[in-house]
C-alpha positions in Angstrom: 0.0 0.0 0.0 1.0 3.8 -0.5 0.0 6.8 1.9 0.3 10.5 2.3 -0.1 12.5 5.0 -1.2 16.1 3.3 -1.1 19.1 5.1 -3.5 21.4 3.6 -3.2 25.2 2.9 -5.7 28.2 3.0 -5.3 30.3 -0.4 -8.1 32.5 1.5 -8.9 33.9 4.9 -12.0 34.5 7.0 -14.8 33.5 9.3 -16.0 29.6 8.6 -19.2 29.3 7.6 -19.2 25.7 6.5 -16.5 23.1 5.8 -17.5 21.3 2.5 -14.4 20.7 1.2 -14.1 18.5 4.3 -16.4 16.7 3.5 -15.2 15.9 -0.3 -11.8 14.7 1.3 -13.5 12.1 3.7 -15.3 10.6 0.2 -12.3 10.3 -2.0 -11.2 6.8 -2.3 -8.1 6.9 -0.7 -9.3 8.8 2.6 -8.0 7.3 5.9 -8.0 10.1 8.7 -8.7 14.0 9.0 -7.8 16.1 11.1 -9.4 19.9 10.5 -7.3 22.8 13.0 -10.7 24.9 11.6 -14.2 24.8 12.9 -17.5 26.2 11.7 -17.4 29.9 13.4 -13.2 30.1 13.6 -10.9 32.4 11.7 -9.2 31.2 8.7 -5.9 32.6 8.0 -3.6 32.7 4.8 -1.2 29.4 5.4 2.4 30.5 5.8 3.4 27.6 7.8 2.1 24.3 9.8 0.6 26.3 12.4 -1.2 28.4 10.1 -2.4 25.3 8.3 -6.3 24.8 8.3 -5.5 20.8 9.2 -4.4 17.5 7.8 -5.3 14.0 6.3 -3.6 10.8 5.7 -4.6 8.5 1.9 -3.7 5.5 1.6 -4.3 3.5 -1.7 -2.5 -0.2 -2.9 -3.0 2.1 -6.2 -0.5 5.0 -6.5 -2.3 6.2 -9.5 -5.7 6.7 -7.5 -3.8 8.3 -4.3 -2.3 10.5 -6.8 -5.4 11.7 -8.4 -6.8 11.7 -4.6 -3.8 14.4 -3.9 -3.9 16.1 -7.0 -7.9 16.9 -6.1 -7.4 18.2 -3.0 -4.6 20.6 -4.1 -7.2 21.8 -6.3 -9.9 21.9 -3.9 -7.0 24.3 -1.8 -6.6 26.7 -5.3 -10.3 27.2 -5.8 -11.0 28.1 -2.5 -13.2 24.9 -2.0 -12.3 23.6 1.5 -14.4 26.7 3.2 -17.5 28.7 2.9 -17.1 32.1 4.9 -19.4 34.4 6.5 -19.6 37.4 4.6 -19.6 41.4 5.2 -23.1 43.2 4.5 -20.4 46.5 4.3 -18.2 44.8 2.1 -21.3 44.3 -0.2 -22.0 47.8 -0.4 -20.7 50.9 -3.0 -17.4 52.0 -1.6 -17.2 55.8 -0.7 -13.6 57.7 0.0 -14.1 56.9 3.8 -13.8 53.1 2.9 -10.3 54.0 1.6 -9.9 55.9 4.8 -9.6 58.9 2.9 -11.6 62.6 2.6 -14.2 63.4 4.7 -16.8 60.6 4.5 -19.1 62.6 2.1 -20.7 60.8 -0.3 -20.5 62.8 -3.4 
């Protein structure tokens, strides 16, 4: 048999929402063991190191083809953004004025 154990990495960064990228590593065919550091309602950072990393997994496959493919999917997961669903902003939604920059007065023109 071949195994990994992957750390994973956060491209993004923000309140947790949902995990379902979690949940798509725990069905691939080569899952074994996962261990999030992230929990629905904790800050997400950008992953600069292990500590920063949002948690790990171990594969395990007799096929190395299939616990590649496994790996390859979860990097992509990480590049899309796909392990987490965050809580968003109603500010952030709305038209930036000069005070958002932290500039002018605050008038809306």
């Amino acid at each position: 048999a071949h195994g990994l154990e992957v750390n994973l990495v956060s491209y993004s960064k923000g309140k947790v929402k949902s995990m379902p990228g979690f949940d798509v590593i725990k069905r691939l065919p080569s899952f074994v063991w996962l261990s999030p550091a992230a929990s629905v309602g904790s800050e997400v950072t950008f992953t600069v190191d292990l500590i920063t990393s949002p948690g790990c997994c171990v594969l395990m496959n007799d096929d190395p083809e299939i616990l590649d493919k496994d790996l390859n999917f979860i990097r992509y997961l990480e590049e899309i953004n796909g392990l987490f669903v965050y809580e968003t902003k109603g500010e952030s939604l709305a038209r930036p004025t000069a005070a958002t920059f932290g500039v002018g007065s605050g008038k809306k023109l």
